[in-house]
Structure formats: structure tokens, C-alpha cells
Wavefront OBJ file of the C-alpha trace (Angstrom):
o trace
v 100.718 -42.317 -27.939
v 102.075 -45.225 -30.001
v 100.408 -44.082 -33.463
v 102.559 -42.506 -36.267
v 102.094 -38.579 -36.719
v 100.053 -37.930 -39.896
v 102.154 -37.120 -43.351
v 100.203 -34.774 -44.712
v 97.389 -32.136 -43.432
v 95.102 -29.850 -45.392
v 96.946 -26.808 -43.508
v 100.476 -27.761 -45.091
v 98.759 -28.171 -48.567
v 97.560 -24.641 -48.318
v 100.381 -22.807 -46.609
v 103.221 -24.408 -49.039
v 100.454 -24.116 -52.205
v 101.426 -27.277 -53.345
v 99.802 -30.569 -54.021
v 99.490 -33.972 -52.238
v 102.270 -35.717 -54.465
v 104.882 -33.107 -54.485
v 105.755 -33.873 -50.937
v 105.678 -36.882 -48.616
v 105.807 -34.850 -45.454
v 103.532 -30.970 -45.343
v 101.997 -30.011 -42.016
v 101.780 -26.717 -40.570
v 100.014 -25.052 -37.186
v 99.191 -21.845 -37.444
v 99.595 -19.833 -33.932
v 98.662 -16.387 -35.736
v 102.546 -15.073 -35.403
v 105.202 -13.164 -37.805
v 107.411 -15.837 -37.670
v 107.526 -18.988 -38.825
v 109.785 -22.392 -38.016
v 110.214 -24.790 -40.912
v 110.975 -28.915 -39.769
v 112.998 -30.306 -42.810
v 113.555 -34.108 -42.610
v 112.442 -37.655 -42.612
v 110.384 -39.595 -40.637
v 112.252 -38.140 -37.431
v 111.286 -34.778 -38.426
v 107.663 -35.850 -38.767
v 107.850 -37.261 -35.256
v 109.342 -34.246 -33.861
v 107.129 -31.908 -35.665
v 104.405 -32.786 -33.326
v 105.861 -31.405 -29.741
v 107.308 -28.381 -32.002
v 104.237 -27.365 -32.812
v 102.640 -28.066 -29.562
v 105.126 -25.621 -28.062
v 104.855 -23.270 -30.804
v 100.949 -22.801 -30.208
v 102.298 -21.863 -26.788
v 104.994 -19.213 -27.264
v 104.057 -17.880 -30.304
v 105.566 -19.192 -33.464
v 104.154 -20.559 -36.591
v 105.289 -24.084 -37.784
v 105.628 -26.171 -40.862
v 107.015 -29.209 -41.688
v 108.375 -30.600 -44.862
v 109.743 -33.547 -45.993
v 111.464 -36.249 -46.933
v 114.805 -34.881 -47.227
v 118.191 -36.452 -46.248
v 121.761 -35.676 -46.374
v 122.880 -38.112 -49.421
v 119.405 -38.994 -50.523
v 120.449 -38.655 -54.128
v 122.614 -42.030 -53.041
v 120.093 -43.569 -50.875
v 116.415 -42.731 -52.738
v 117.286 -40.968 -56.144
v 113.898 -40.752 -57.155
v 112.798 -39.233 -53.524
v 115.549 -36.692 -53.646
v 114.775 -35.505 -57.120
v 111.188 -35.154 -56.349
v 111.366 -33.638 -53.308
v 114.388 -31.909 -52.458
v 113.890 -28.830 -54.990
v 109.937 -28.417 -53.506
v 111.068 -28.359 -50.245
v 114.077 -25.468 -51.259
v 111.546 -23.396 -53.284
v 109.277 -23.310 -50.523
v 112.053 -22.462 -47.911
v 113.034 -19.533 -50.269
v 109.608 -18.083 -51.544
v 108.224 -18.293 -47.383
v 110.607 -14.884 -45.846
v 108.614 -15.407 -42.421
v 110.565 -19.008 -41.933
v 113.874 -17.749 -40.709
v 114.933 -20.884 -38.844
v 115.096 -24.130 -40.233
v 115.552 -26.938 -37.980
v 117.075 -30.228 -40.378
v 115.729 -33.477 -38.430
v 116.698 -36.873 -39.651
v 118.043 -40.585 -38.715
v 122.172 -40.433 -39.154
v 123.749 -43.731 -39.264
v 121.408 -45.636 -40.764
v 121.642 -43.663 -43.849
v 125.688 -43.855 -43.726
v 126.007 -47.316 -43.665
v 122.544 -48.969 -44.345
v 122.778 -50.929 -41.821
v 120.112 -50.794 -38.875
v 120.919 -50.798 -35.404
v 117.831 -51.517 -33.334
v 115.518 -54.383 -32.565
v 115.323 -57.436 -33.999
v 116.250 -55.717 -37.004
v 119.745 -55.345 -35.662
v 122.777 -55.708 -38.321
v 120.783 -56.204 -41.069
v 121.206 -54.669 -44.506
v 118.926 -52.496 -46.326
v 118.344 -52.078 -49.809
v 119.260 -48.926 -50.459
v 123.147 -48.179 -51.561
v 124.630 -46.854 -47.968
v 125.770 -42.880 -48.054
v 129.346 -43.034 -46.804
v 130.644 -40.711 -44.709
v 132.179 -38.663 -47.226
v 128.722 -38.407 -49.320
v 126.530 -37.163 -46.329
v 128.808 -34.442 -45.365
v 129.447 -33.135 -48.443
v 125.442 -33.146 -49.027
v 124.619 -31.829 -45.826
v 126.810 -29.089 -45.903
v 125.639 -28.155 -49.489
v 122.191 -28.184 -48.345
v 122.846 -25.847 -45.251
v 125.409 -23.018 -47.788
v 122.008 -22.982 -49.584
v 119.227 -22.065 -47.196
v 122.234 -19.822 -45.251
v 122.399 -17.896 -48.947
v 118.882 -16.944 -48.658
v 119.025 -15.869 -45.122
v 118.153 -19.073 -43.221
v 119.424 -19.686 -39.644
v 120.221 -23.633 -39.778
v 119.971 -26.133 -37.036
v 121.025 -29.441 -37.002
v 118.600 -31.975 -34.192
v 121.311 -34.659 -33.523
v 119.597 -38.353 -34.068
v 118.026 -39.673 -30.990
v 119.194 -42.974 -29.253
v 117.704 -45.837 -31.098
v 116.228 -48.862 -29.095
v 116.951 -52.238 -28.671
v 113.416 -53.358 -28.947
v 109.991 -51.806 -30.201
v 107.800 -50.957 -27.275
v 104.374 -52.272 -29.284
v 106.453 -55.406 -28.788
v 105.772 -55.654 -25.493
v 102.018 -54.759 -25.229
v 99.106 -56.373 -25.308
v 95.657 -56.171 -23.952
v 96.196 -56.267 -20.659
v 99.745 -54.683 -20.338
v 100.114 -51.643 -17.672
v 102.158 -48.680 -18.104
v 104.426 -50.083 -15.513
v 104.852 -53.576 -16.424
v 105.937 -52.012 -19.948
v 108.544 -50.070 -18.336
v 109.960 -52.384 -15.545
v 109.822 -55.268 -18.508
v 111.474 -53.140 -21.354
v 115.381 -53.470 -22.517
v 117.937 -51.088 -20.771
v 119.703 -49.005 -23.537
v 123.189 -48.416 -22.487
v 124.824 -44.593 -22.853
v 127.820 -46.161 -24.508
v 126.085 -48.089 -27.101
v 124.430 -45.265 -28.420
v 127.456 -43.209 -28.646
v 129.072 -45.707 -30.433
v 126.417 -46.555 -32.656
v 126.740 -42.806 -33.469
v 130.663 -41.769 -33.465
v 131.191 -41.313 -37.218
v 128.090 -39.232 -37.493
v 128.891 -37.329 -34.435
v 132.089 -36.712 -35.897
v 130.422 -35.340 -39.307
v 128.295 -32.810 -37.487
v 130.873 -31.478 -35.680
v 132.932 -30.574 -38.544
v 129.909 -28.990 -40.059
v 130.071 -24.775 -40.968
v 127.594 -22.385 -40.540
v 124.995 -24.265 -38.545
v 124.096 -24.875 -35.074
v 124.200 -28.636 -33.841
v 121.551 -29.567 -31.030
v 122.783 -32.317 -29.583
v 120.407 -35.076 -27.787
v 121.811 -38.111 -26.211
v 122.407 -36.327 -22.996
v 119.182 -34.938 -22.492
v 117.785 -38.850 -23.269
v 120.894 -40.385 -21.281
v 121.340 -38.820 -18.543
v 123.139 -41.600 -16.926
v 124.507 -44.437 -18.451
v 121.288 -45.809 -19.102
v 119.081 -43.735 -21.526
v 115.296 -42.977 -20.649
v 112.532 -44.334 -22.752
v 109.932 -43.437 -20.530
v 108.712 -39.817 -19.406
v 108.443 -38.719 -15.448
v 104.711 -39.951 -15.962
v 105.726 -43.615 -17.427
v 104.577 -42.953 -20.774
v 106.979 -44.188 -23.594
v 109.048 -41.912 -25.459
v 109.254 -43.613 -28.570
v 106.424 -45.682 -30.939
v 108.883 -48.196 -32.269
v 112.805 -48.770 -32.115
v 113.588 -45.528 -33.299
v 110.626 -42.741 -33.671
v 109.449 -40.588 -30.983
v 106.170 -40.597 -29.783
v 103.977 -37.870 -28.674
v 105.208 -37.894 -25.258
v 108.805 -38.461 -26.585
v 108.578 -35.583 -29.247
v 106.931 -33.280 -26.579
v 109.971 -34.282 -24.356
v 112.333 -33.135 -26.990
v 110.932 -29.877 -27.696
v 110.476 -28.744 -24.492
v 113.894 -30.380 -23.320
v 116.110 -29.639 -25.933
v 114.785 -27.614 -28.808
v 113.102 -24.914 -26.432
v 115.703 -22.278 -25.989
v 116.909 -22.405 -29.961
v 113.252 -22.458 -30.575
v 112.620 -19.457 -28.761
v 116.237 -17.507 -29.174
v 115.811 -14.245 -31.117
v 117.643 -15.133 -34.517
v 121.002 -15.235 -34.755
v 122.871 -13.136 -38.473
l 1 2 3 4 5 6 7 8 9 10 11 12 13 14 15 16 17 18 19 20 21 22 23 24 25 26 27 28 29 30 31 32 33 34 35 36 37 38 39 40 41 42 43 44 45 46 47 48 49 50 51 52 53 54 55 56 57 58 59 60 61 62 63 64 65 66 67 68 69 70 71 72 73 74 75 76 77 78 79 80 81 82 83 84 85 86 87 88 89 90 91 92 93 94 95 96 97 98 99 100 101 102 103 104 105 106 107 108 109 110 111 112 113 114 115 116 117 118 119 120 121 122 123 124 125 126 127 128 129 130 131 132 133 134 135 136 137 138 139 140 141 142 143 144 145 146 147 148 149 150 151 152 153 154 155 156 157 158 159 160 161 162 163 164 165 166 167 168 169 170 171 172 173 174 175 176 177 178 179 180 181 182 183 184 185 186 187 188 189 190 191 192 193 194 195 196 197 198 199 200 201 202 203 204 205 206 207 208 209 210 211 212 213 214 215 216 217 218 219 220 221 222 223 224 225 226 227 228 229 230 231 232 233 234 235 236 237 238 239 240 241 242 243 244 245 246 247 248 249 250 251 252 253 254 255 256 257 258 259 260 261 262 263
């Protein structure tokens, strides 16, 4: 439940007929259906990946995901966006059966640099930050060119980060519910906060459809980090887990998952 989702499998290789190096992120689940939905993103794609496909195996779709893309990665990772971005675009093109593309990545962190969660709170990274200005403009490059060859774009709104890693607070002999009466409350407002100028961004954006998310994992003015069963939601201070992924497809992502395509 707490493990990172594998990068890579030997399914993604052979689907996208490309090789280990040319992307950092290539899974795909085959569910033996016409249509297939492409994950594009970071890390956050690669975590949300998982309860797509899950659900996919269910109802009926096929599902790949590929990665790392960003808006503004030719600021952030130069070398990651160069290598990357124009695999990922090629593959989106050549594949005709992937008519939705679902664009899953952190926001704020890549606008200012800055992280937001844990003990890592406040603290700069090392990469150059975005801007507001810069992840717009590449974002809504990015979706004018998968809507020119026929792609129906969604945007999966960041998640709520934490204020603490759950793996923090295990150990040997740590129950499901001591984790969740001991763990950190994560207030509604913070998170909206934390996420105004990027909210703000995809709601100016054209020609795709935003999926928002902090109300489905605030639904008061606390946010939930645990499922109905007491299981986490999340593997460190911003990832899903398996529960938390399968909690976002089936929450949130279901009915745009499984609406006929829009023109």
C-alpha cells in the first residue's frame, strides 16, 4: 500500500515500441478493448495510473501511461523535456485508439519550486521555478497539440498535499488505527491556498476539461487521508497510494473515464 508504482513494465515497452531509456514512465493494461486511455504526467500520473487501470480492466478500456512530462519542464528539467516530451507526442499521435488523454501532474511545486508538505515545508529546490506565466503558456501549447490530432484533453487537478509522510509514523508495531487517530489534520483552506494561482491557471485554460479534486478529498474542512476501510490514501506527503489512486478513479475520474467522447 505504501510502495511506489513501478516506472516501467514490459507491456508499455511493447505497446509504445520503444525502449527502456526513451521514457521514464511506460505502463499499459491491456483489457482486450477498441479504445484506449493514455495517463501523461509525472510521478502523480504514475500514482494514478494504477486505480485507472484497475477500473479500466473493469469497464472495458485499454490503458497506458507515459511519462515524465510537465507544463514548463523545458524551465524546470531541460534535459527531461527534450528527451521525453517529443516520445511521448509521437506516441500519442501514431496510437488512433487513445482518444482521451488524461494530463496528471504536481502544480505548484513546479510554479514556484518551493515545496509545501512535510518537513520539507518552504524549502527551495534546485530546479529554476516555472512562473505562472511559463506553465500556462506550456500547458496550453501542449493541449492545441494533442486537440490537432483529435485528442479529447483532461486536466486531473493536483491532489491536497500533506503535512507529514505517513511512513513517518509507522513502525513495527503501528495499527491501522493508531496511524490514523495519530496523523496531522490537513485543513480545506490550506490546500486551497497552497493551490490558488494554479487553480486560477487551469481555469483560464481552452479546449480541455478540468477534473477538479480537493472536494472529493475535502469534503469538509478537513481533507481525508484515509479510505472508509482506514487504509491511507497517500505513500508519502504528496503521492497517492493504491488505495488513494483507486479512490480517485473511482471517485473522480469514473464518469470522464467512462463518458462516450466528446468532438
Amino acid at each position: 500500500q505504501l510502495e511506489r508504482p513501478p516506472r516501467q513494465d514490459a507491456a508499455g515497452l511493447a505497446y509504445t515500441g520503444i525502449r527502456t531509456e526513451q521514457l521514464l514512465y511506460c505502463r499499459y493494461t491491456d483489457a482486450r478493448a477498441r479504445e484506449t486511455v493514455a495517463i501523461v504526467g509525472d510521478s502523480h500520473a504514475s500514482s494514478a495510473y494504477v486505480g485507472v487501470a484497475r477500473l479500466g480492466t473493469r469497464e472495458s478500456f485499454n490503458s497506458v501511461l507515459l511519462g515524465w512530462w510537465i507544463p514548463g519542464g523545458a524551465i524546470w528539467r531541460p534535459d527531461d523535456f527534450r528527451k521525453y516530451s517529443g516520445v511521448i507526442f509521437n506516441i500519442l499521435q501514431r496510437k488512433k485508439e487513445i482518444r482521451k488523454v488524461f494530463l496528471v501532474t504536481r502544480g505548484m511545486i513546479y510554479i514556484t519550486s518551493v515545496d509545501n508538505a512535510g518537513d520539507r515545508a518552504g524549502v527551495p529546490r534546485q530546479e529554476p521555478p516555472v512562473g505562472e506565466d511559463n506553465y500556462k503558456k506550456s500547458l496550453q501549447e501542449f493541449i492545441d497539440m494533442l486537440r490537432a490530432v483529435g485528442k479529447e484533453v483532461f486536466i486531473v487537478a493536483e491532489n491536497p498535499e500533506l503535512l507529514a509522510d505517513p511512513r513517518d509514523y509507522i513502525n513495527r508495531n503501528t495499527t491501522v488505527a493508531q496511524l490514523k487517530n495519530n496523523f496531522l489534520h490537513v485543513p480545506k483552506s490550506d490546500v486551497l491556498s497552497r493551490q490558488q494561482a494554479y487553480l486560477d491557471i487551469l481555469a483560464n485554460i481552452k479546449d480541455a476539461t478540468v477534473i477538479p479534486t480537493i472536494d472529493a478529498f475535502c469534503p469538509t474542512e478537513q481533507c481525508t487521508v484515509f479510505s472508509a476501510d482506514g487504509l491511507p490514501l497517500y505513500y508519502d506527503d504528496n503521492h497517492l497510494s493504491v488505495a488513494g489512486s483507486i479512490f480517485q478513479a473511482e471517485q473522480i475520474l469514473r464518469p470522464y473515464l467512462l463518458r462516450p467522447r466528446q468532438p
